[in-house]
C-alpha positions in Angstrom: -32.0 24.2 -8.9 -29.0 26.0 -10.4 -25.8 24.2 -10.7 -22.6 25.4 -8.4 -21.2 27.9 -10.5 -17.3 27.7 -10.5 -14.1 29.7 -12.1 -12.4 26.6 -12.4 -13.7 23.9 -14.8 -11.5 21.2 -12.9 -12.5 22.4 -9.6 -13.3 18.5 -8.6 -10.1 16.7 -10.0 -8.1 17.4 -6.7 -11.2 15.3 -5.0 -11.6 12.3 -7.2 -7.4 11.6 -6.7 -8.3 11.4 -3.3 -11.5 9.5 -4.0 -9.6 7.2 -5.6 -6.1 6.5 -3.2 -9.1 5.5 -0.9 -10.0 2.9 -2.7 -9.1 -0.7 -1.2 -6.5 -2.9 -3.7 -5.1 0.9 -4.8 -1.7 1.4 -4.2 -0.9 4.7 -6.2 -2.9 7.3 -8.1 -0.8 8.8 -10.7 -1.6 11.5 -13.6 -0.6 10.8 -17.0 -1.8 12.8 -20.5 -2.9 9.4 -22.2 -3.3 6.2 -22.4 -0.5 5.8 -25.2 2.1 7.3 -22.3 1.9 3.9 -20.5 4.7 1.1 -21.3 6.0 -0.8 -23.9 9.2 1.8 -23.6 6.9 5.1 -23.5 7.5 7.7 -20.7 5.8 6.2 -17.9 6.6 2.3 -16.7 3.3 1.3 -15.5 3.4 0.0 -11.6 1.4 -3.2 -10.1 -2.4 -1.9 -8.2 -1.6 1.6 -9.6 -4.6 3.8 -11.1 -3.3 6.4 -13.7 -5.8 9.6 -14.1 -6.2 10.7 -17.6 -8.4 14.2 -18.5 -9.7 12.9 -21.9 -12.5 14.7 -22.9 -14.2 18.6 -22.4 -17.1 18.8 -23.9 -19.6 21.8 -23.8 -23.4 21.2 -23.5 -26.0 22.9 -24.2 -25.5 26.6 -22.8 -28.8 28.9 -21.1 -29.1 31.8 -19.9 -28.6 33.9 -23.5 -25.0 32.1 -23.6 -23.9 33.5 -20.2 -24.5 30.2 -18.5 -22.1 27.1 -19.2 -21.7 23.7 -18.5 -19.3 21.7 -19.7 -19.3 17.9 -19.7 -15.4 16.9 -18.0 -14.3 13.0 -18.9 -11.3 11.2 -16.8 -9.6 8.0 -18.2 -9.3 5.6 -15.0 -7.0 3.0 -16.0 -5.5 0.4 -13.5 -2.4 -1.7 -13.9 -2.0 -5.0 -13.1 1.1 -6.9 -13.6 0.4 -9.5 -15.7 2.8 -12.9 -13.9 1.8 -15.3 -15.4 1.9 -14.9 -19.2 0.1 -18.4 -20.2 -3.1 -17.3 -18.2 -5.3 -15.2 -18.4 -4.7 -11.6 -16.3 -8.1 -10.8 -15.4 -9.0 -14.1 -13.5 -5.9 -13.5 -11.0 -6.4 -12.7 -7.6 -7.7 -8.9 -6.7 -8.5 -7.7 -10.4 -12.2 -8.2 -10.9 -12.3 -6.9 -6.8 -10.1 -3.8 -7.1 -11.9 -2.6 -10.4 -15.5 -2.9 -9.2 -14.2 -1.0 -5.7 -12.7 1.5 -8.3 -16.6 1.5 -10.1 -18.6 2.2 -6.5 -16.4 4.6 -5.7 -16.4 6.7 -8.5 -20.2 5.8 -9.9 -22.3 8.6 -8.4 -19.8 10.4 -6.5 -20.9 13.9 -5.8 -17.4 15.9 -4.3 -18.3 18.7 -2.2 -15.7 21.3 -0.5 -15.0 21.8 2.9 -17.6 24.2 3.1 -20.3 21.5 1.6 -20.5 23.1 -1.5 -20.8 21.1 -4.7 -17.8 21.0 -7.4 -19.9 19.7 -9.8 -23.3 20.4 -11.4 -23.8 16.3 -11.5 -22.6 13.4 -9.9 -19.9 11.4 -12.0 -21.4 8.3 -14.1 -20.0 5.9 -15.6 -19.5 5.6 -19.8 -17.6 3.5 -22.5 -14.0 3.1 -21.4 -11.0 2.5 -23.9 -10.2 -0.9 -24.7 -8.2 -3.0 -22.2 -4.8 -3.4 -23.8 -1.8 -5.4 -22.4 1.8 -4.0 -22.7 5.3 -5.5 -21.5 3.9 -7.8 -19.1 1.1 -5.3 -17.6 -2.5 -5.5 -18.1 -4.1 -2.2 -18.5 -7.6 -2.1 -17.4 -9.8 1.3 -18.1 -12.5 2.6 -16.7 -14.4 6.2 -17.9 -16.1 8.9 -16.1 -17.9 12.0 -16.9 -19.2 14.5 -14.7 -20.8 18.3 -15.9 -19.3 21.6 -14.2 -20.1 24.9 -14.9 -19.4 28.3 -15.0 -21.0 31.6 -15.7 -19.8 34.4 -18.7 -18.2 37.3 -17.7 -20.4 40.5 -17.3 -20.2 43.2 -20.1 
């Protein structure tokens, strides 16, 4: 079966933000450019139940079709933000963390996004990979997650 071809290698972004401010224990999904944008006196000041959505990675597979074929592997940075209250414990054993990231995982592990038509926007489901380190800044805990999913496109005719 050939993959949905699209113009548009991001074609699925506007569905996994709304994938995502579905999920239960999410209060906001936000957009940032990286990781290094959140806290500590950078740009953005990170917000409590918030997940911030981070394009980290576009990396072309294998190509068919004599080159005129192409997908491309997309990777998105999920991180979610938990204000960390109590500074003497520990942030991940307080109350909603370990629930709102694993809602966070089953909604994102295996999601397919389709258009209003039914028509796939990717040429796999997203699956889960190695995420960034979880890192703690200012009195937030930062706690990633990492997707990929593959999209393709076709060459234009000559």
């Amino acid at each position: 079966m050939k993959p949905a071809w699209h113009d548009n290698f991001l074609i699925c972004y506007d569905a996994l933000l709304k994938r995502l401010a579905d999920v239960p224990g999410v209060a906001k999904v936000i957009e940032a450019r990286n990781m290094g944008e959140l806290g500590d006196g950078r740009k953005i000041v990170p917000l409590d139940n918030v997940v911030y959505v981070i394009l980290d990675a576009m990396t072309p597979t294998t190509s068919n079709g004599g080159g005129r074929e192409q997908t491309v592997e997309i990777g998105f940075s999920l991180i979610l933000v938990k204000r960390d209250y109590t500074p003497s414990r520990v942030p991940y054993r307080a109350a909603g963390v370990g629930e709102t990231w694993t809602a966070i995982t089953r909604a994102i592990q295996g999601f397919d996004p389709q258009d209003t038509a039914g028509r796939a926007l990717t040429a796999s489901p997203f699956v889960q990979r190695a995420a960034l380190p979880i890192d703690y800044r200012d009195g937030d805990a930062l706690f990633p997650l990492r997707f990929v999913t593959t999209v393709a496109s076709l060459g234009d005719a000559n």
